[in-house]
C-alpha positions in Angstrom: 74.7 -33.4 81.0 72.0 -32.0 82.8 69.7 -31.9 79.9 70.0 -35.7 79.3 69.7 -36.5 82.8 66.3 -35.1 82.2 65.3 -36.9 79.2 66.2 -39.8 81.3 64.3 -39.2 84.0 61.3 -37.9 81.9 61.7 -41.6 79.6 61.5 -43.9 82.8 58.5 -41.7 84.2 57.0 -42.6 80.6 57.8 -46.1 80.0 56.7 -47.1 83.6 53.0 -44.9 83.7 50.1 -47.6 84.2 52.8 -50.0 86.0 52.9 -50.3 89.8 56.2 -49.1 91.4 58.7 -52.3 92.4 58.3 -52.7 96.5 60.9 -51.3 97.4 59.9 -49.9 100.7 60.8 -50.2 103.8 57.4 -52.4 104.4 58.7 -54.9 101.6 59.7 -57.7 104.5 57.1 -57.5 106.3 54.4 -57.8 103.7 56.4 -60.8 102.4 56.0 -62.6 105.9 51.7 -62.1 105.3 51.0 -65.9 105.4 48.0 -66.0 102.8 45.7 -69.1 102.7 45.8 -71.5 98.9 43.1 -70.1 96.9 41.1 -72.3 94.6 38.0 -72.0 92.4 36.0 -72.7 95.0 37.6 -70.3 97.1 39.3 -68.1 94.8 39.9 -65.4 97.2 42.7 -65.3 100.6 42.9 -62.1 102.5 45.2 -61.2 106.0 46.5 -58.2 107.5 49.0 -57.1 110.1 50.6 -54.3 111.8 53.8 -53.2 111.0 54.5 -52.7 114.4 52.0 -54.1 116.8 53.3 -52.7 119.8 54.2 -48.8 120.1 54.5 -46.6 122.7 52.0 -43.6 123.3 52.4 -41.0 120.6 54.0 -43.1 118.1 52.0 -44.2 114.8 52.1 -48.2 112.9 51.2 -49.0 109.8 48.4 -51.7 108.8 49.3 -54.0 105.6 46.4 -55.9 104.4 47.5 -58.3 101.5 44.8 -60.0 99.5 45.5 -62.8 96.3 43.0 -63.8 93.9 43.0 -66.8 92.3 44.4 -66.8 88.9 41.7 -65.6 85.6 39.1 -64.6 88.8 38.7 -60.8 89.4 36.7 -58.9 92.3 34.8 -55.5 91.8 36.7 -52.1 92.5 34.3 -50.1 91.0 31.0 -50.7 89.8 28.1 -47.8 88.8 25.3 -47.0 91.0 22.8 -49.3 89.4 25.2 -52.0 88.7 24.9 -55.6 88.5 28.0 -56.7 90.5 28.7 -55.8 94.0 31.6 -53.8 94.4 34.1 -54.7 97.0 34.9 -52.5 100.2 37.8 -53.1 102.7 36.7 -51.8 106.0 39.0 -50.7 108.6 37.7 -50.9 112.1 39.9 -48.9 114.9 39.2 -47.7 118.2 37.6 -44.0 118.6 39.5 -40.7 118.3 41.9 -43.5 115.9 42.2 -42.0 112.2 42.6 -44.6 109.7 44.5 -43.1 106.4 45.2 -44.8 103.1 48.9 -44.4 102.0 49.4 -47.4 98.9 46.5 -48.9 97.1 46.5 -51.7 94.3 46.4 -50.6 90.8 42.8 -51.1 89.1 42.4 -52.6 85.6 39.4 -51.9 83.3 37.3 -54.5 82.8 37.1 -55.6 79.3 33.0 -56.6 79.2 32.3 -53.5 80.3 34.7 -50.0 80.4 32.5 -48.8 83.1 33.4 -51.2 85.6 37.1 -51.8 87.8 38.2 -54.5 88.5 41.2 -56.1 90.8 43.1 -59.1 89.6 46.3 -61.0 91.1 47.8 -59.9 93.8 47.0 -56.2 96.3 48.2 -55.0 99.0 46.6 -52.1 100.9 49.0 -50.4 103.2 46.7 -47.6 106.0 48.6 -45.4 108.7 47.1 -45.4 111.7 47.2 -41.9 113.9 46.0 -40.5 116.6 46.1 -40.2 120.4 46.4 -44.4 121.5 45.8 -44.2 125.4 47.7 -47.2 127.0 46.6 -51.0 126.7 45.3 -52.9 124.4 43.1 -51.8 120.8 41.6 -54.1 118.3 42.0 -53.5 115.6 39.7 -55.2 112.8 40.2 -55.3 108.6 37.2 -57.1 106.6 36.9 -57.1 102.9 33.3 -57.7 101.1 33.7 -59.0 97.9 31.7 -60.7 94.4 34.5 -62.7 93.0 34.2 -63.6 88.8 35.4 -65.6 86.4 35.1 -65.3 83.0 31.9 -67.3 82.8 30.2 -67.0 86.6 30.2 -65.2 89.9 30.2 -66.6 93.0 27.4 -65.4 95.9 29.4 -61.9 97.8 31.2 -63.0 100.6 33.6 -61.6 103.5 36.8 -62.3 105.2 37.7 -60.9 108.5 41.3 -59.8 110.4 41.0 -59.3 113.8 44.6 -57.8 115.2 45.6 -56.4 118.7 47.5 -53.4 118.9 49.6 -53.1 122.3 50.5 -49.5 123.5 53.0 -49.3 126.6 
């Protein structure tokens, strides 16, 4: 028995490599409450963030979720080679000082087909940062803004940036 529990286990690990793990966490609620603005081909990129918990008490940690859709057959840059045409995007995660800001659950990157060099993101990602360290009493901003090129099969659009700015309350 033990021996087929293990092929089991070693046939699910294999039939679900390259696939991104179902959301089953604990995060799963609030990252479905992340109102997202309509994206269009003129805009085919929507970006927000929040904080798990947005008020904590000294000592404890929270979690920021930053959920980002692109529009449908429109991709932005995860990685592009020093030298590269296309701008490669960058989330940037602005905290307070002595604030360390660690990612714990990234989107999964697809190759893109023109060129096997290059990443790309496509549909739907969601970032999901812990946020440690010692968080003295009051108010912190805290501030998530993601550069971008986005692409469609035939153009790009000029880079562009969207901006989160959250408060973090500590009692």
């Amino acid at each position: 028995m033990k021996n087929l529990f293990g092929l089991y286990a070693l046939f699910l690990s294999l039939t679900c490599l390259g696939q991104e793990a179902p959301q089953t966490s604990i995060y799963s609620s609030v990252i479905d409450n992340i109102q997202l603005k309509q994206t269009t081909s003129e805009e085919p990129v929507s970006m927000n963030a929040t904080l798990v918990k947005s008020s904590i008490s000294e000592g404890e940690t929270t979690k920021l979720i930053v959920k980002t859709v692109i529009h449908n057959n429109w991709h932005i840059y995860a990685y592009v080679p020093e030298g590269g045409y296309f701008i490669q995007s960058e989330l940037k995660i602005e905290v307070p000082e002595g604030i360390t800001v660690n990612l714990i659950k990234e989107p999964k990157i697809k190759g893109y087909e023109a060129d096997p060099n290059i990443m790309i993101y496509k549909g739907n990602l969601i970032f999901v940062y812990e946020l440690d360290g010692k968080f003295e009493a009051g108010e912190h901003p805290i501030k998530a803004t993601l550069t971008f090129q986005p692409c469609d099969p035939y153009h790009c659009l000029a880079p562009n940036e969207i901006s989160k700015e959250l408060k973090l309350t500590v009692n």
